[in-house]
py3Dmol code that shows the C-alpha trace and the ligand (Angstrom):
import py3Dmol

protein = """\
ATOM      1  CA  UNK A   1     -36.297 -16.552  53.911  1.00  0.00           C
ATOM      2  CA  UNK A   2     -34.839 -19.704  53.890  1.00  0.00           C
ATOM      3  CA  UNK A   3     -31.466 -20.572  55.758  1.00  0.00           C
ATOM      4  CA  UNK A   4     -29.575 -22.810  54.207  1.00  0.00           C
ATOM      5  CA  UNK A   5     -25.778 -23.649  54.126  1.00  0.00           C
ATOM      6  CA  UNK A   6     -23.632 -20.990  54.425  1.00  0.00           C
ATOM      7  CA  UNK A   7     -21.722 -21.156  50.837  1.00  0.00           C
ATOM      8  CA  UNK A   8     -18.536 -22.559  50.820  1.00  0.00           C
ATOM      9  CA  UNK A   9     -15.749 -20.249  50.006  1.00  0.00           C
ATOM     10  CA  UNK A  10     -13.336 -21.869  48.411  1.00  0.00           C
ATOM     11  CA  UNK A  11     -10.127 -19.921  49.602  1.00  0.00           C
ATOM     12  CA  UNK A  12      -7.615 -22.819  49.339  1.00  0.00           C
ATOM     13  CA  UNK A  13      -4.125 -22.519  49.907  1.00  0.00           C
ATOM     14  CA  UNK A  14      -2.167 -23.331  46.871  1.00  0.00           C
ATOM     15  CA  UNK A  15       0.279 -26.538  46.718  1.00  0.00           C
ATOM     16  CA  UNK A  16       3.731 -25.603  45.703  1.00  0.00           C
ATOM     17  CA  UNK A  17       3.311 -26.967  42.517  1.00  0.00           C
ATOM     18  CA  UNK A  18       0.482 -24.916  41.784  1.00  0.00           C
ATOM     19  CA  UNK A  19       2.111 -21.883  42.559  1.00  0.00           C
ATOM     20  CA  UNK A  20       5.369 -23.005  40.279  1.00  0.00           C
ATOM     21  CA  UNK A  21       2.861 -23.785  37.326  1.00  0.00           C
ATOM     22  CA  UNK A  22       1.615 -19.861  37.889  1.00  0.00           C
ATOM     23  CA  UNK A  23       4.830 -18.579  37.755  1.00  0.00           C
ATOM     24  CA  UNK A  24       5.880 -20.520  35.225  1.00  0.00           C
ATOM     25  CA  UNK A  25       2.503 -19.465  33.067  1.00  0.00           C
ATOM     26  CA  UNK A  26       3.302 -15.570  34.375  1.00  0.00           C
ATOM     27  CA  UNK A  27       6.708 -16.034  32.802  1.00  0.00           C
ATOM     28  CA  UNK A  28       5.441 -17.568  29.453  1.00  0.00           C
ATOM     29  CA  UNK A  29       3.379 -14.584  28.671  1.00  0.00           C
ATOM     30  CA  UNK A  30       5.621 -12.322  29.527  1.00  0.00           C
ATOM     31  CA  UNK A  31       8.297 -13.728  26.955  1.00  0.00           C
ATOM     32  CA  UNK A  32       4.976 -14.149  24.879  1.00  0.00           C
ATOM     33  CA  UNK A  33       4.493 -10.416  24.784  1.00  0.00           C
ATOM     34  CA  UNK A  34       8.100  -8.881  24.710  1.00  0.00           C
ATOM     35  CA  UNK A  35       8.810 -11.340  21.791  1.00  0.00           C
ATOM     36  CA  UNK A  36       5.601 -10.092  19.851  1.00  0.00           C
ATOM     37  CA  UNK A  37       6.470  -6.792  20.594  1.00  0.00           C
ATOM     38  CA  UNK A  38      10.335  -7.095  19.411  1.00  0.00           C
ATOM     39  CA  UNK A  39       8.680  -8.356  15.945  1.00  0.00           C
ATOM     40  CA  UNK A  40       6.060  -5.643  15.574  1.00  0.00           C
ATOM     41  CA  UNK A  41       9.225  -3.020  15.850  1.00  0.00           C
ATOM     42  CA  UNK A  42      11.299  -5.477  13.743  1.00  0.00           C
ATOM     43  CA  UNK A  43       8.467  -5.565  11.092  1.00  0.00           C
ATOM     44  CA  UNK A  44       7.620  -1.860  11.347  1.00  0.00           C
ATOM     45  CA  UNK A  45      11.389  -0.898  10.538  1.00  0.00           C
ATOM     46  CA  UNK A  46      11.345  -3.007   7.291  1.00  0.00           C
ATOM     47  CA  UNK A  47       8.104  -1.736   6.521  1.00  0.00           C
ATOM     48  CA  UNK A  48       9.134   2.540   6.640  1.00  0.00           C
ATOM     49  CA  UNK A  49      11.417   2.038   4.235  1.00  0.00           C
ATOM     50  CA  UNK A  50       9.775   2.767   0.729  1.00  0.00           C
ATOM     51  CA  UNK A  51       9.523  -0.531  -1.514  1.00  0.00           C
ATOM     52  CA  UNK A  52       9.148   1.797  -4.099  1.00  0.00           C
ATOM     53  CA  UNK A  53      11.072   1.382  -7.407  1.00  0.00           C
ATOM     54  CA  UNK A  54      11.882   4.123 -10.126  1.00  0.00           C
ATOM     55  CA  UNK A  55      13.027   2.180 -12.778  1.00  0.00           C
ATOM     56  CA  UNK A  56      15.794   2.095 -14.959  1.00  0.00           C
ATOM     57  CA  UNK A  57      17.762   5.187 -14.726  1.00  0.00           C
ATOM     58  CA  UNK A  58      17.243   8.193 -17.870  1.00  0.00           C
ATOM     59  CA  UNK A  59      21.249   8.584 -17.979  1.00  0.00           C
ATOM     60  CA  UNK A  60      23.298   6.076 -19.098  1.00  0.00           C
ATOM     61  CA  UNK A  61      26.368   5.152 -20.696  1.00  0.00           C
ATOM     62  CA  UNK A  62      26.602   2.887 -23.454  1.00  0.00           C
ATOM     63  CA  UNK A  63      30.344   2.554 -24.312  1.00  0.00           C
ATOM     64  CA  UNK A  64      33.123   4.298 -26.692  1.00  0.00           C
ATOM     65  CA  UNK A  65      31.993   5.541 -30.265  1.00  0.00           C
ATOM     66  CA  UNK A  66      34.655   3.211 -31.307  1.00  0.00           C
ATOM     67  CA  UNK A  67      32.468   0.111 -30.487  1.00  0.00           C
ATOM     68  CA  UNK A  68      29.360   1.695 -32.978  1.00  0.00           C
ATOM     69  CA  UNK A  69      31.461   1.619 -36.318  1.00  0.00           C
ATOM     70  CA  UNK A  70      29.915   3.689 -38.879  1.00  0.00           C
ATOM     71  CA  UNK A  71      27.102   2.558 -40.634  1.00  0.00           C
ATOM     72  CA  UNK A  72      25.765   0.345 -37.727  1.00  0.00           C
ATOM     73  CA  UNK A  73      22.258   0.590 -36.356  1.00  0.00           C
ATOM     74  CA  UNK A  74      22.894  -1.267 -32.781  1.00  0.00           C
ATOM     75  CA  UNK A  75      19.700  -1.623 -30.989  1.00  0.00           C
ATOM     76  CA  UNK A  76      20.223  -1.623 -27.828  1.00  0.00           C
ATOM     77  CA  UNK A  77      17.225  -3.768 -25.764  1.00  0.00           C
ATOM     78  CA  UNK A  78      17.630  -3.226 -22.330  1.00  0.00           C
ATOM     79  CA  UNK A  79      17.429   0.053 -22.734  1.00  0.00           C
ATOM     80  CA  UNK A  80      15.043   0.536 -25.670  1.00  0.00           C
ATOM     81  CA  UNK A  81      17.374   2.504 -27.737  1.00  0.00           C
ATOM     82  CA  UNK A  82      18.874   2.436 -31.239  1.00  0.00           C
ATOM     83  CA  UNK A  83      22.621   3.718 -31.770  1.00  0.00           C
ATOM     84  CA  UNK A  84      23.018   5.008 -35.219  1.00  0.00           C
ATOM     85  CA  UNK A  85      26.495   6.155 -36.560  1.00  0.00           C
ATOM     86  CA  UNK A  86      26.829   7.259 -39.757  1.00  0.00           C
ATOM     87  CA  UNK A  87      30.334   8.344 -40.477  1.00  0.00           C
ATOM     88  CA  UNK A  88      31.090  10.488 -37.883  1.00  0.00           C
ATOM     89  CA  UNK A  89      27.634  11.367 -36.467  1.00  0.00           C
ATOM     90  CA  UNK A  90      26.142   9.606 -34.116  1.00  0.00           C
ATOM     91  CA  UNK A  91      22.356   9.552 -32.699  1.00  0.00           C
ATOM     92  CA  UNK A  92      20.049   7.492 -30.048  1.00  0.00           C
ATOM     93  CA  UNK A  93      17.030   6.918 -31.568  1.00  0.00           C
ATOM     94  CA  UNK A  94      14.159   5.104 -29.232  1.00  0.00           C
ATOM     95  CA  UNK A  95      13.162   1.591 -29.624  1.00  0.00           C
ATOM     96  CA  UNK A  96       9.408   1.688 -27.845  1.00  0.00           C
ATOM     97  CA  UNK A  97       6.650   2.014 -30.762  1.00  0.00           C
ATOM     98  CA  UNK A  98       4.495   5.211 -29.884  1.00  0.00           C
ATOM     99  CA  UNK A  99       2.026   2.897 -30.634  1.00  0.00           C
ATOM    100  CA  UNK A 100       1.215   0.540 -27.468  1.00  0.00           C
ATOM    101  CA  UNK A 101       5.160   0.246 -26.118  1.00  0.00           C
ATOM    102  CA  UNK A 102       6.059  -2.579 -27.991  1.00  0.00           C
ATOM    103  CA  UNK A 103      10.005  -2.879 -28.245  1.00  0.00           C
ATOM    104  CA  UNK A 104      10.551  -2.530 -32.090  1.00  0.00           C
ATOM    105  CA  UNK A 105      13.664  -3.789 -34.096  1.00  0.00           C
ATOM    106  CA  UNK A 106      15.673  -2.299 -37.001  1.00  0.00           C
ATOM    107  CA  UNK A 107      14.401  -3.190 -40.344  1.00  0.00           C
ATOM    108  CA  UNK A 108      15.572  -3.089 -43.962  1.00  0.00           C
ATOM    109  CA  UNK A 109      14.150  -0.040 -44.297  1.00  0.00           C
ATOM    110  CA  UNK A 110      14.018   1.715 -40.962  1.00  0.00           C
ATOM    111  CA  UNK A 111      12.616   0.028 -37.926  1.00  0.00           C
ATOM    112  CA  UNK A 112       9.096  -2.294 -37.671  1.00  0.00           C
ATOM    113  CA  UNK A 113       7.090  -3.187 -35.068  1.00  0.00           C
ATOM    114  CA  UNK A 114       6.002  -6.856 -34.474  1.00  0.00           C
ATOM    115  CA  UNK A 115       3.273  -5.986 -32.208  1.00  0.00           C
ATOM    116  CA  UNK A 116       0.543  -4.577 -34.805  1.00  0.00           C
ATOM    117  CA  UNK A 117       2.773  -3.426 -37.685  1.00  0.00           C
ATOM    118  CA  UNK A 118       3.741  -0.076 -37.301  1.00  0.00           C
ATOM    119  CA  UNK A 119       6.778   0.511 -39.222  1.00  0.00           C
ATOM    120  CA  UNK A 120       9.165   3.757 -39.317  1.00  0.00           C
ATOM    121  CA  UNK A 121      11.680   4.922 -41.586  1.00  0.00           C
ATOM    122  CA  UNK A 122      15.638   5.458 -40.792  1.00  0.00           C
ATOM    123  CA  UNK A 123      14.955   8.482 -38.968  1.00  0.00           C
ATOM    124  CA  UNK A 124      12.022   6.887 -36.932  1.00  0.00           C
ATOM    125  CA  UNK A 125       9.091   8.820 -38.711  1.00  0.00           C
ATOM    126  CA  UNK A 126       6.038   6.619 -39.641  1.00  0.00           C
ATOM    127  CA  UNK A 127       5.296   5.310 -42.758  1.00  0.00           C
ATOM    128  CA  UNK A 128       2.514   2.479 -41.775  1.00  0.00           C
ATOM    129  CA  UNK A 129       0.792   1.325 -39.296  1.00  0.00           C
ATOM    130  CA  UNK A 130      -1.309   2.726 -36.612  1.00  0.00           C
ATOM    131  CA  UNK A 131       1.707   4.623 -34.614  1.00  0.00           C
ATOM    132  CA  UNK A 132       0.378   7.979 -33.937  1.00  0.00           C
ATOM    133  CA  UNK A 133       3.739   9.427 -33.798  1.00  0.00           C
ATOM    134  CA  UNK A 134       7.765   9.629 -34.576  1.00  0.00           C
ATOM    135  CA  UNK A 135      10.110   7.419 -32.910  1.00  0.00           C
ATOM    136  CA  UNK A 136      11.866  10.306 -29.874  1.00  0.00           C
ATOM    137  CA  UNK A 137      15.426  11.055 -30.482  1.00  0.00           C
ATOM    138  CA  UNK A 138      17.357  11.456 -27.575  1.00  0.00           C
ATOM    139  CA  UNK A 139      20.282  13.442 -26.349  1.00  0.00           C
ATOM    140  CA  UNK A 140      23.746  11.966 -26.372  1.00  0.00           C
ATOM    141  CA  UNK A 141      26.784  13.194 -25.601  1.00  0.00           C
ATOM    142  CA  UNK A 142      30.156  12.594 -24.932  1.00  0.00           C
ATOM    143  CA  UNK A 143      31.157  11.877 -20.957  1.00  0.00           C
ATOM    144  CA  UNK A 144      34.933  13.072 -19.670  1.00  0.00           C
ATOM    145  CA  UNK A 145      35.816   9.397 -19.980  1.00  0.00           C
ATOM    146  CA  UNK A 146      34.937   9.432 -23.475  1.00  0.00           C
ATOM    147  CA  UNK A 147      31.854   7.031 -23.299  1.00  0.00           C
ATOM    148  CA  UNK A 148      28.709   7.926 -24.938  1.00  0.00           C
ATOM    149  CA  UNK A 149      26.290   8.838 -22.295  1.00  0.00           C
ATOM    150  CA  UNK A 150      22.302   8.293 -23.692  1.00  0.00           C
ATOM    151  CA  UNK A 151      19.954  10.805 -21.757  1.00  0.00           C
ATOM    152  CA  UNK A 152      16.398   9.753 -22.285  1.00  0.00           C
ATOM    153  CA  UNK A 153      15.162  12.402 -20.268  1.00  0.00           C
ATOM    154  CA  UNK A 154      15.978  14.917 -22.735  1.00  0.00           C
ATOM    155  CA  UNK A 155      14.642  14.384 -26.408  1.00  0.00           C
ATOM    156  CA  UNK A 156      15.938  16.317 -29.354  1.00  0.00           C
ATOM    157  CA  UNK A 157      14.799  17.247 -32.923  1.00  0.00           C
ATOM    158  CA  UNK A 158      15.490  14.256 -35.188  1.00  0.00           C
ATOM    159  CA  UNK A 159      18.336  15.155 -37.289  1.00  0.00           C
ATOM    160  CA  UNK A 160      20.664  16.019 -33.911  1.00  0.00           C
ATOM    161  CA  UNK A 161      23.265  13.926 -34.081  1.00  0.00           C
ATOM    162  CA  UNK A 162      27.062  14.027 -31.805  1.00  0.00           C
ATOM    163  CA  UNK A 163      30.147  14.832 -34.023  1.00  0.00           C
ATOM    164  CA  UNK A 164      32.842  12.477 -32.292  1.00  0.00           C
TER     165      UNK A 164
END
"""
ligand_1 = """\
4
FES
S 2.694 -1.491 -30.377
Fe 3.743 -1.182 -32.198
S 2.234 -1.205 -33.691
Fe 1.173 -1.496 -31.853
"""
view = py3Dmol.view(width=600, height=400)
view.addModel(protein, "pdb")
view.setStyle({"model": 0}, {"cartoon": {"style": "trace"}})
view.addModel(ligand_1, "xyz")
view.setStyle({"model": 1}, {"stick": {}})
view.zoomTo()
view.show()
């Protein structure tokens, strides 16, 4: 076995500014790791909460009979829903085509679709097109402010109509 030179450890005393650079490195990290850990709970709170959305809401109130003089058909597009008031009756009658949900607009003779033709008569049953089915009717009634409240969670029978 060959002896050779003992190997040099290299225990060195470190310089004052080495020591300052460590400390200053130690503290880096350290803010490093509580500031990554202060966003991961910031992030996980916004992220519990459910993003999820559920749409516009069945029950809604659309204003006094008085502004749906008789004989208007008012479609109503943001909510997909055609007032009809015919003297003192009044129905909601809906405005997506039971076809492919295309938002269909009173016609001469009833309503018409402008997607692929379907057309429907003043009470919203088909007469052309490929629609499979009758325009829904919907509930309305009369809230204790007096505004007409639509309820398109609830259908009814066409031919229901409010008495105001
Ligand atoms: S969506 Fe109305 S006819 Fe097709």
């Amino acid at each position: 076995m060959a002896v050779g030179k003992p190997a040099k450890h290299a225990v060195e005393e470190l310089t004052e500014g080495q020591q300052n650079r460590r400390r200053m490195l130690a503290w880096l990290s350290s803010v490093g790791l509580f500031g990554s850990a202060i966003i991961s709970a910031i992030s996980n709170l916004v992220f519990i909460k459910p993003r999820a959305t559920y749409g516009a809401p069945n029950r809604f109130g659309i204003g006094k009979p008085d502004d749906f003089p008789s004989g208007t058909r008012i479609a109503l597009g943001e909510h997909r829903v055609c007032i009809v008031r015919e003297g003192d009756k009044l129905c909601a009658i809906s405005t997506t085509c039971t076809h492919l949900g295309c938002i269909i607009a009173p016609s001469e003779t009833g309503f018409a679709c402008p997607c692929h033709g379907s057309r429907f008569d003043q009470d919203g049953n088909v007469t052309g097109g490929p629609a499979p089915k009758p325009l829904p009717w919907y509930a309305l009634s009369l809230a204790p402010n007096g505004e007409l409240e639509v309820d398109k969670g609830t259908e009814v029978g066409a031919g229901t109509y409010l008495k105001v």
